[in-house]
PAKE-258577 format. One line per field, with one value per atom (N, C-alpha, C, O): residue in three letters; atom name; x, y, z. Coordinates in Angstrom, 1 decimal. Example, Ala and Ser with C-alpha at 12.3 -4.5 7.8 and 13.67 -1.06 7.14 Angstrom:
BEGIN
residuo: [ALA  ALA  ALA  ALA  SER  SER  SER  SER] .
atomo: [N  CA  C  O  N  CA  C  O] .
x: [13.2  12.3  13.2  14.2  12.8  13.7  12.9  13.4] .
y: [-5.7  -4.5  -3.3  -3.3  -2.2  -1.1  0.0  1.1] .
z: [7.8  7.8  7.8  8.5  7.1  7.1  7.9  8.0] .
This chain:
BEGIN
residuo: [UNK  UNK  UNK  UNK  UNK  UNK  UNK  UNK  UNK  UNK  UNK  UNK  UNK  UNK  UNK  UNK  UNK  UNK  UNK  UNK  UNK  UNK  UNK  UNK  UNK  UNK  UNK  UNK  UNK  UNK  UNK  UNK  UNK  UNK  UNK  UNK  UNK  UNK  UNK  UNK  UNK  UNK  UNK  UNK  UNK  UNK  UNK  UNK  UNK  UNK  UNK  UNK  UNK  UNK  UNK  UNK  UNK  UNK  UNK  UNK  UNK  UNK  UNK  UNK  UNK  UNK  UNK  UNK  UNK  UNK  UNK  UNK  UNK  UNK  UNK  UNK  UNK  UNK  UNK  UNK  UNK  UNK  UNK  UNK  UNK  UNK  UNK  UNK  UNK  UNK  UNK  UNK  UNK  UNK  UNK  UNK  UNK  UNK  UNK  UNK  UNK  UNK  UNK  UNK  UNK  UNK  UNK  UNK  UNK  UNK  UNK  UNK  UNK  UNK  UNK  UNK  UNK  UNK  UNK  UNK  UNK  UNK  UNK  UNK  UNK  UNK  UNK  UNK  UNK  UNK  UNK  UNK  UNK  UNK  UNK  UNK  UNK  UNK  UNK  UNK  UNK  UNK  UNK  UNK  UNK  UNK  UNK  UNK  UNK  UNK  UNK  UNK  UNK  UNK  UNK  UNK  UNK  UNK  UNK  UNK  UNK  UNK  UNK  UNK  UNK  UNK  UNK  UNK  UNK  UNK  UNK  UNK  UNK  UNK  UNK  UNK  UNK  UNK  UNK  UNK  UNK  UNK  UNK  UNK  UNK  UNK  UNK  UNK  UNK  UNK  UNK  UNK  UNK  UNK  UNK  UNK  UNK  UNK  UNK  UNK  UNK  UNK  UNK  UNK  UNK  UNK  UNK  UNK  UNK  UNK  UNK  UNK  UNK  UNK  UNK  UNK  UNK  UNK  UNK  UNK  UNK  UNK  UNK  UNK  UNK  UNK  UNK  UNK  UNK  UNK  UNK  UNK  UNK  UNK  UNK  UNK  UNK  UNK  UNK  UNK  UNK  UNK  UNK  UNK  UNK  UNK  UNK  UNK  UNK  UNK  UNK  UNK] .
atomo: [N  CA  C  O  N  CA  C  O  N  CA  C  O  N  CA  C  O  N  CA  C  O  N  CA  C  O  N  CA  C  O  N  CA  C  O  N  CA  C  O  N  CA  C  O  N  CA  C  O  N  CA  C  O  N  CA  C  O  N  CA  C  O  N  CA  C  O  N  CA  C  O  N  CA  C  O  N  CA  C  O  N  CA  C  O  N  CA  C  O  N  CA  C  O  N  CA  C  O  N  CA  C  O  N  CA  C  O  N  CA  C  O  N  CA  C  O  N  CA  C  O  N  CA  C  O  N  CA  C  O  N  CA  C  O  N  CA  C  O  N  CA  C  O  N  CA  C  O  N  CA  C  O  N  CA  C  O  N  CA  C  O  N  CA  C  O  N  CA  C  O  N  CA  C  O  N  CA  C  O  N  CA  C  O  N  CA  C  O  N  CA  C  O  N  CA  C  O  N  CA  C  O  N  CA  C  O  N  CA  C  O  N  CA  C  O  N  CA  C  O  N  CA  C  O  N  CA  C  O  N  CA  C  O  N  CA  C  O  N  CA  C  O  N  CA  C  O  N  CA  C  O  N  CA  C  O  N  CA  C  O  N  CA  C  O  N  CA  C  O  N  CA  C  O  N  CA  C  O  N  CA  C  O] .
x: [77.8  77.3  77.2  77.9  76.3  76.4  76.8  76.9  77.2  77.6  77.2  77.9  75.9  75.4  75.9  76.6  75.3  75.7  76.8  77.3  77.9  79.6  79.8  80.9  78.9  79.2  79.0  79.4  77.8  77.1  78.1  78.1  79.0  79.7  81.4  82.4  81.4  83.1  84.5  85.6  84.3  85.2  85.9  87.1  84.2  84.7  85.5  86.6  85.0  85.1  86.9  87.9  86.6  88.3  89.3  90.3  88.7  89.6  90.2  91.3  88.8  89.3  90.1  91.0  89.9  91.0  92.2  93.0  92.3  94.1  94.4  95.5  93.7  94.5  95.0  96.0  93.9  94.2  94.6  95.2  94.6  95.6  96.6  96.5  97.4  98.2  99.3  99.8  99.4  100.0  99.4  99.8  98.0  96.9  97.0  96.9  97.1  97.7  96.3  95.3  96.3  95.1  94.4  93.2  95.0  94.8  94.3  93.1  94.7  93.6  92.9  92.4  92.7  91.4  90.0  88.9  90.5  89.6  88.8  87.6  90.3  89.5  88.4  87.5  88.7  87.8  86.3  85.3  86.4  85.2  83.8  82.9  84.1  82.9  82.6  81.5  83.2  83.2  84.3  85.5  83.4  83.6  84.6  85.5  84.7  84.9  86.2  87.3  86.2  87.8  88.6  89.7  87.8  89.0  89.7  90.9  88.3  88.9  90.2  91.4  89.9  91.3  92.3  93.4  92.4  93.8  94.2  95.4  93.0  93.7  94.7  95.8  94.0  94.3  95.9  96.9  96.1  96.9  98.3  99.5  97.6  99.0  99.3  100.5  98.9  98.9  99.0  99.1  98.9  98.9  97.8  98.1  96.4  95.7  94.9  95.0  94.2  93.2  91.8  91.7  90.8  89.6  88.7  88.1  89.0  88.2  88.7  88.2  90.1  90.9  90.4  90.2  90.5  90.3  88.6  88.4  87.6  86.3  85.9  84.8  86.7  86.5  87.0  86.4  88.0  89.0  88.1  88.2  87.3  87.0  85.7  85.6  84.4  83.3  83.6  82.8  84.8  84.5  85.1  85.2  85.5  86.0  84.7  84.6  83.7  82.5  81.7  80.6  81.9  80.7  80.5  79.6] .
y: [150.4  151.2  152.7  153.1  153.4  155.1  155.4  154.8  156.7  157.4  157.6  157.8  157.7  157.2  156.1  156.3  154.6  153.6  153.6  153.3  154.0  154.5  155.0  154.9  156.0  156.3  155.8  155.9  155.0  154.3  153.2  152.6  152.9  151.3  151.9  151.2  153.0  153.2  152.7  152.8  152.3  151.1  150.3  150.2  149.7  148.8  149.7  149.7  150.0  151.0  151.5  151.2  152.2  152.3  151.7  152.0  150.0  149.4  148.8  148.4  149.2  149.4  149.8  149.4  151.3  152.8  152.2  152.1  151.7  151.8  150.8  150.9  149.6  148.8  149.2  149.0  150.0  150.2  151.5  151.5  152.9  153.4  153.6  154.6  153.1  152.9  154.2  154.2  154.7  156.5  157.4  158.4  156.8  157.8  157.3  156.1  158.1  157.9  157.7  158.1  156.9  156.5  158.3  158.6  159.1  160.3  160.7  160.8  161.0  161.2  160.8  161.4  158.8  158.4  159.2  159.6  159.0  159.7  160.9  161.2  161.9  163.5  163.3  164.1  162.5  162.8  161.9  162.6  161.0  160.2  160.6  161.3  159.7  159.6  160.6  160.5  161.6  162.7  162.3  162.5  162.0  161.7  162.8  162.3  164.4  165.5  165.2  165.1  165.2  165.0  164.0  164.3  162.5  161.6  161.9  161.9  162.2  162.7  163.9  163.5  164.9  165.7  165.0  165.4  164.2  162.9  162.3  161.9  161.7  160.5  161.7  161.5  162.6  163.8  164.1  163.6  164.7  165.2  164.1  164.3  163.0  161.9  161.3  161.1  160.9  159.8  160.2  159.5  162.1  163.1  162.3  161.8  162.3  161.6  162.8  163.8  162.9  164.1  163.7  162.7  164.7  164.5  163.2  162.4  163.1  162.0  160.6  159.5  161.1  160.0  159.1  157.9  160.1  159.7  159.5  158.5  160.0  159.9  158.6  158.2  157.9  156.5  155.5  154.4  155.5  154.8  154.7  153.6  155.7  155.6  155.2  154.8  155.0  154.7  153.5  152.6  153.1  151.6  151.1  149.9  151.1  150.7  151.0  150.3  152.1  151.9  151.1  151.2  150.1  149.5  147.8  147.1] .
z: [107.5  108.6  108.2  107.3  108.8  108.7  109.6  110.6  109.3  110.7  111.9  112.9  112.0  113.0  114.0  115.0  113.6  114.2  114.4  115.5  113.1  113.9  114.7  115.3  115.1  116.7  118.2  119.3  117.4  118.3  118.6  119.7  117.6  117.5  117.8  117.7  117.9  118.0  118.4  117.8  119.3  119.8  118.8  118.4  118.4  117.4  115.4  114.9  115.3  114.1  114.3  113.6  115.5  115.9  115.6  115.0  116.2  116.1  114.0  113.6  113.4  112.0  111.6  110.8  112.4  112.0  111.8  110.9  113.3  113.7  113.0  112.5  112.7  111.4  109.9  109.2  109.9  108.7  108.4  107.4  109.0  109.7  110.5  111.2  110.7  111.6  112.0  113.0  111.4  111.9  112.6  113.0  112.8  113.4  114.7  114.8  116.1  117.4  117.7  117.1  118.8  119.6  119.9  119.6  120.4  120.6  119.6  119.7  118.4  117.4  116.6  115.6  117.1  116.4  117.7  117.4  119.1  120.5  120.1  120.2  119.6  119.4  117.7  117.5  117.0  115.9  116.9  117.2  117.2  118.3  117.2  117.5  115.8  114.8  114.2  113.6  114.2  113.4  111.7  111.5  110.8  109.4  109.0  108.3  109.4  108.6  109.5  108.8  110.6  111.7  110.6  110.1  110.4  110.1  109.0  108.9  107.9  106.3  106.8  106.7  107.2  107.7  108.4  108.0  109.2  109.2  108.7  108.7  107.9  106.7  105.8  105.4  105.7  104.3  105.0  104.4  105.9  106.2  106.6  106.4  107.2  107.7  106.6  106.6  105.7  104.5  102.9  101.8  103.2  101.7  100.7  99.6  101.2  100.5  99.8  100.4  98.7  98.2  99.2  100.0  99.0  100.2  99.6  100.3  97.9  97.2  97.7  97.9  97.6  97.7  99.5  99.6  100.5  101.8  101.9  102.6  101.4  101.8  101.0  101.3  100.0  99.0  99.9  99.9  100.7  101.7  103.0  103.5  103.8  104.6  104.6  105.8  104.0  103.0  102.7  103.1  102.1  102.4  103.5  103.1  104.6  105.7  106.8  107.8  106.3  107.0  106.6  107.2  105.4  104.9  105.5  105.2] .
């Protein structure tokens, strides 16, 4: 999917997140609400990932 349709599809995508992040509170999978640049900054920040490291992780979980 692109980011696009992940917006379009969020719910569902969401419910990706929270599996496969699970430290990330419902509240802040809502405030990023398909914004790519939001999640990379939570993955980064909850999980001490590098930006490579989070935008390789989340790229494939949109694919």
């Amino acid at each position: 999917m692109n980011w696009d349709e992940i917006k379009g599809n969020w719910r569902e995508f969401s419910g990706k997140l929270r599996q496969k992040y699970g430290e990330l509170t419902d509240d802040e999978v809502e405030q990023a609400k398909g914004s790519r640049d939001k999640l990379l900054g939570l993955i980064q920040q909850k999980y001490g990932k590098t930006k490579e490291e989070a935008e390789r992780e989340l790229d494939k979980l949109a694919a």
